[in-house]
C-alpha positions in Angstrom: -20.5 -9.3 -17.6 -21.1 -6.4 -15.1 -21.6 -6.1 -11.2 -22.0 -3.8 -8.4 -21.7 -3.5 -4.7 -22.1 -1.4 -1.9 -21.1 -1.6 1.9 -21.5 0.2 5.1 -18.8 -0.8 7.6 -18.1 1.5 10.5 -14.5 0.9 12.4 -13.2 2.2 15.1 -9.3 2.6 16.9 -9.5 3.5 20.4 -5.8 3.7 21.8 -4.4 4.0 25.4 -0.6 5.9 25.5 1.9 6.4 28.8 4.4 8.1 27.6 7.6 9.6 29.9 9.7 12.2 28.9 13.4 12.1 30.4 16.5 14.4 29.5 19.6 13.7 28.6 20.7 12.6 31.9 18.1 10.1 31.8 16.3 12.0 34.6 12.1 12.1 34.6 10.7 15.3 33.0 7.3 14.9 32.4 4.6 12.6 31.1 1.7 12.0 29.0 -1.2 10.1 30.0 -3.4 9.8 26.7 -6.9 8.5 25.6 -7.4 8.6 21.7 -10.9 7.2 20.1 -11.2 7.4 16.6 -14.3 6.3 14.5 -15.1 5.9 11.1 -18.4 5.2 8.9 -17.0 3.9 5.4 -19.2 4.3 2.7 -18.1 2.1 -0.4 -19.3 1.7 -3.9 -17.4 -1.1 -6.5 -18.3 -1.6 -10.1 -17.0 -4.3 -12.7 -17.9 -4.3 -16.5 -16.2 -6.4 -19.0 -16.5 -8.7 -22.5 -14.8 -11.4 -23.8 -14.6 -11.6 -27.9 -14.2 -14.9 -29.5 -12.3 -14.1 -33.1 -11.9 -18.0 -34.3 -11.2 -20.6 -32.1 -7.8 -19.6 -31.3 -7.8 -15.8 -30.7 -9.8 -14.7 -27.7 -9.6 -10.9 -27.3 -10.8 -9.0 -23.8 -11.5 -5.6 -21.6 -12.7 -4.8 -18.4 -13.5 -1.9 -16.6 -13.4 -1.2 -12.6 -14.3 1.5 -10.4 -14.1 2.1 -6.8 -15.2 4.8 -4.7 -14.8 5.1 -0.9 -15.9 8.0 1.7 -15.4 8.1 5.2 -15.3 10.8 7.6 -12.7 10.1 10.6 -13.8 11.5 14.0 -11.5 11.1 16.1 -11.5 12.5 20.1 -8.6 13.0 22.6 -8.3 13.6 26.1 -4.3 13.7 27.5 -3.1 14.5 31.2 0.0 16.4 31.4 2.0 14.9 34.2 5.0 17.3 35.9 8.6 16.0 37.0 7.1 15.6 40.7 4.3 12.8 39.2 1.5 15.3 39.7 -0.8 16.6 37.1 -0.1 19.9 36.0 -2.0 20.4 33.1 -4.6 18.9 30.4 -5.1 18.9 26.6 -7.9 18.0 24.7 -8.4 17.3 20.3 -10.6 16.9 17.9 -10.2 15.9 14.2 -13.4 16.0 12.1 -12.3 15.1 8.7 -13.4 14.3 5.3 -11.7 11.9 3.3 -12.8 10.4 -0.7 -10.6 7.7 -1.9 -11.2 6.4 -5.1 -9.9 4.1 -8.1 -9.9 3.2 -11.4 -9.0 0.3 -13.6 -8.6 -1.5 -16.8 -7.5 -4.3 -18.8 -7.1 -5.3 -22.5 -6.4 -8.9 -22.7 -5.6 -11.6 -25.7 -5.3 -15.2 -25.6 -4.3 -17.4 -28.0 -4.6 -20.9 -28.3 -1.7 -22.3 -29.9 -2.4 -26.2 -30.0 -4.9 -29.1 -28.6 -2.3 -29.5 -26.0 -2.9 -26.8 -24.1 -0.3 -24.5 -25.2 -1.4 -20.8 -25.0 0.2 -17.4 -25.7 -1.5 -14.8 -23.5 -1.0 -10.8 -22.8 -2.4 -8.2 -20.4 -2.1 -4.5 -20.9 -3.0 -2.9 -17.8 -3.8 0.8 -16.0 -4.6 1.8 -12.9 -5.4 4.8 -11.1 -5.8 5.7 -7.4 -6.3 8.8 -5.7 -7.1 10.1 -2.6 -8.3 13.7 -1.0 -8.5 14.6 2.6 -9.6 17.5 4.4 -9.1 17.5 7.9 -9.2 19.7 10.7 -7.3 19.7 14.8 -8.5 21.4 17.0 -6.7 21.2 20.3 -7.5 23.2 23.1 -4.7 23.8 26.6 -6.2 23.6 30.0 -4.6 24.6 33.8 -5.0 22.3 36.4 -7.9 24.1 37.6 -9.7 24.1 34.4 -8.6 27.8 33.2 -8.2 27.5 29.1 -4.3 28.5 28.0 -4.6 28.6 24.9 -5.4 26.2 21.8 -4.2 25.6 18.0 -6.6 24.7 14.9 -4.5 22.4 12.5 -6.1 22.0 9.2 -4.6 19.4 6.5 -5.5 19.8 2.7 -3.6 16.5 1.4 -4.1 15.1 -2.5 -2.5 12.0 -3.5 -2.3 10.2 -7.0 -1.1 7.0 -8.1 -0.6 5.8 -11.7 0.2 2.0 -12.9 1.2 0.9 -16.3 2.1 -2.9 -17.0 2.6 -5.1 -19.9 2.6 -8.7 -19.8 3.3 -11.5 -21.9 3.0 -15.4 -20.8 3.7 -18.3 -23.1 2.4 -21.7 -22.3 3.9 -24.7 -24.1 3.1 -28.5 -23.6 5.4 -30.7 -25.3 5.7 -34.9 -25.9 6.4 -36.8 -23.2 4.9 -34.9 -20.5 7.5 -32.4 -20.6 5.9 -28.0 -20.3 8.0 -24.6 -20.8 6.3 -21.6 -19.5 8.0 -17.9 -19.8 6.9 -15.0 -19.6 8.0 -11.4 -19.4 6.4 -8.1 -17.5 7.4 -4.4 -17.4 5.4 -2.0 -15.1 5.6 1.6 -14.3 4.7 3.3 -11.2 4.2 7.3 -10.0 2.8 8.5 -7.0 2.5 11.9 -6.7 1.5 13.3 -2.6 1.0 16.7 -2.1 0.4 17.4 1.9 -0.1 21.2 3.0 -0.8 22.0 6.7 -2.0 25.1 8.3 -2.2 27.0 11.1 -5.3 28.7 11.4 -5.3 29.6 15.4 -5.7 33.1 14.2 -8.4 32.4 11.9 -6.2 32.7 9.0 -4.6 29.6 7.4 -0.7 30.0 7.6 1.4 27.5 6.0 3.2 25.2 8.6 6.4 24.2 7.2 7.1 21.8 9.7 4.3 19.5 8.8 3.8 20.3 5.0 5.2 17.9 2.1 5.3 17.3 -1.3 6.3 13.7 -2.2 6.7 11.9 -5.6 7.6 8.5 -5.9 8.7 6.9 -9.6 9.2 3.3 -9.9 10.0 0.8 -12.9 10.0 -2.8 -12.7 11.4 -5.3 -15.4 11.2 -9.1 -15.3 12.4 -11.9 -17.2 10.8 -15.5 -16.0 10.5 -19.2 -16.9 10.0 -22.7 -15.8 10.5 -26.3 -16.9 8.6 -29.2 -15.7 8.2 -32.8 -16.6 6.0 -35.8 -15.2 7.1 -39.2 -15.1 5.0 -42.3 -14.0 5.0 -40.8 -9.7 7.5 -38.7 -9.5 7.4 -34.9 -11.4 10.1 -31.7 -11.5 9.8 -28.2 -11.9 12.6 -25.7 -11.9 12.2 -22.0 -12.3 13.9 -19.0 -13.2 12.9 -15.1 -12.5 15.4 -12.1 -12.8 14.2 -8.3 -12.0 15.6 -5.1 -12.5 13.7 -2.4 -10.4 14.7 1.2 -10.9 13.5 3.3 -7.9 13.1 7.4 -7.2 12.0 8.9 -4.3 11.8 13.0 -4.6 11.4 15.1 -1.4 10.2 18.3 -3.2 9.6 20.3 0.2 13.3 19.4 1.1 14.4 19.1 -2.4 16.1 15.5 -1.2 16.1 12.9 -3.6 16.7 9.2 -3.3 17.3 6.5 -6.1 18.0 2.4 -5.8 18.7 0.2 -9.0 19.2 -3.4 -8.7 18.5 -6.6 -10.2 18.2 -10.0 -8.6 17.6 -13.7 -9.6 14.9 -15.6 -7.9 15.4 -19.5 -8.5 12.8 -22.1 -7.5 12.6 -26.0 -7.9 9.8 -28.4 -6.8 10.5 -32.2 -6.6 7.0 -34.6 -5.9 7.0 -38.2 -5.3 3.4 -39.9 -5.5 3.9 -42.7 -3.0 0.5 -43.9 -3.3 -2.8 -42.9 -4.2 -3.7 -41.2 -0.8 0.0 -40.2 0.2 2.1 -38.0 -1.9 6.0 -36.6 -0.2 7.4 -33.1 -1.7 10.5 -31.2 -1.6 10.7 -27.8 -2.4 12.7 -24.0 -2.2 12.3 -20.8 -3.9 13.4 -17.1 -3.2 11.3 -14.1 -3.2 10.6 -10.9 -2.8 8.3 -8.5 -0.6 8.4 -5.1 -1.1 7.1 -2.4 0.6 3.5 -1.4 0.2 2.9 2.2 -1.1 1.4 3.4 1.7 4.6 2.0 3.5 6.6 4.1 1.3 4.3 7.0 1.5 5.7 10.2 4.0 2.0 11.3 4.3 1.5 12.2 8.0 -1.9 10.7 9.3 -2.9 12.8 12.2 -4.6 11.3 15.6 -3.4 14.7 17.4 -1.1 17.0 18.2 1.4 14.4 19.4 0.8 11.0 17.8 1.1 10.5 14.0 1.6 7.9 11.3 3.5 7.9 8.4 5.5 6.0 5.7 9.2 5.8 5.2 10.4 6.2 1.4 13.6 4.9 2.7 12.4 1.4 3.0 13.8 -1.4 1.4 12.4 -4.6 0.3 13.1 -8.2 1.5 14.0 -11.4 0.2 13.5 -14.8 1.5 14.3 -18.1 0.8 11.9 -20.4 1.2 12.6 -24.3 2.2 
């Protein structure tokens, strides 16, 4: 089997900031009244190939193949009046980013089945990769205005920023159907994850690109996830049970290189789940059920990469995020 796409999308983020500025006294020093408008024309390509192998009628061995490609060039345009501590204008700025960005990514998968009985019982595994990178180029350049329209002075920014992301998993998952109505599943997954950012900024006001310190970093992330998991469930006449079981160990590092800071987290938590259903009839059915889980942070979430709209407004990711549980009723 084999497909292909492609899609033009154009999105935009057009964002309206007051912003006031007090001291430590709490008193008004100045403020910021800002008009950002930022557009982008995606350009994306996806591609799937893949073959299933029948061995015998019990061994079923697979692969596929993905790639994805994505360009878009962010144009972004800011306008910002300067407000002084008397509430009249004092001063403008304007910026522009023109940038070029190319994500793109990589998978694939090695798979094998085997069917173990006419029951349904099954013994499947899944050896996985993926890759993900990303390169942007972009380029600020803000420009300082008087009241009366005299230019003050302006900065040129430029961003060179390369990112990688590499996944490994393994995973196992045994299916087992047994008299009476009665099923085991287990299972058992290992996965490793490294993302490696490298951001530089420069200053290139004078026409040659200076290093900014401030705004440069270098940002490796290394994470490895173990897992343990099983459930048992049984079916009577109406009424049916199924009670589960995951444990986790995750080993986490976060590396600052620029700073040379380094972060690490180990744990391991149990995740129980249980499911009672009662079939009252054959239109009404009444079920009962809990489980605890986990949400962790995305790794863009994790990600310190600073993603610029100008001079003054930014987003970026905290590696110092933690994930959440919840229990579910």
């Amino acid at each position: 089997f084999a497909n292909y796409g492609f899609a033009y999308r154009e999105f935009y983020n057009h964002l309206v900031l007051d912003r006031n500025f007090y001291d430590n006294n709490g008193n008004f020093e100045k403020a910021y009244l800002q008009d950002n408008y930022l557009k982008f024309n995606f350009r994306n390509h996806i591609a799937k190939a893949g073959m299933d192998y029948y061995l015998n009628d019990k061994n079923i061995i697979g692969f596929s193949a993905g790639f994805v490609s994505n360009r878009f060039d962010p144009r972004g345009d800011n306008s910002s009046l300067v407000l002084g501590s008397d509430q009249l204008p004092e001063s403008t700025f304007t910026s522009q980013n023109r940038s070029k960005d190319h994500w793109k990514n990589v998978s694939f998968n090695l798979n094998h089945k085997y069917k173990i009985d006419s029951l349904g019982s099954e013994l499947t595994t899944d050896l996985d990769y993926i890759n993900y990178s990303n390169t942007s180029l972009q380029n600020f350049d803000t420009r300082n205005y008087a009241i009366n329209g005299d230019l003050n002075n302006f900065d040129i920014l430029k961003g060179d920023i390369n990112g990688t992301l590499n996944i490994y998993s393994l995973r196992s998952d045994l299916s087992k159907s047994l008299k009476n109505n009665w099923k085991i599943e287990t299972g058992i997954k290992t996965s490793f994850v490294k993302a490696d950012n490298d951001m530089q900024f420069f200053d290139a006001t004078s026409g040659v690109s200076i290093v900014d310190q401030n705004k440069t970093n270098h940002f490796i992330y290394e994470e490895n996830i173990n897992a343990l998991y099983g459930n048992v469930s049984k079916k009577w006449d109406k009424f049916s049970a199924i009670f589960g079981l995951r444990a986790e160990n995750t080993n986490v590092t976060g590396n600052q290189i620029t700073t040379d800071q380094v972060n690490k987290k180990n744990y391991t938590q149990l995740f129980p789940s249980a499911v009672f259903s009662y079939n009252l009839n054959e239109k009404n059915n009444v079920e009962l059920n809990f489980s605890r889980r986990i949400t962790r942070p995305s790794y863009n979430q994790l990600n310190p990469f600073k993603f610029y709209l100008d001079p003054t407004t930014y987003k970026a990711g905290n590696p110092d995020l933690n994930p959440q549980t919840t229990m579910n009723y």
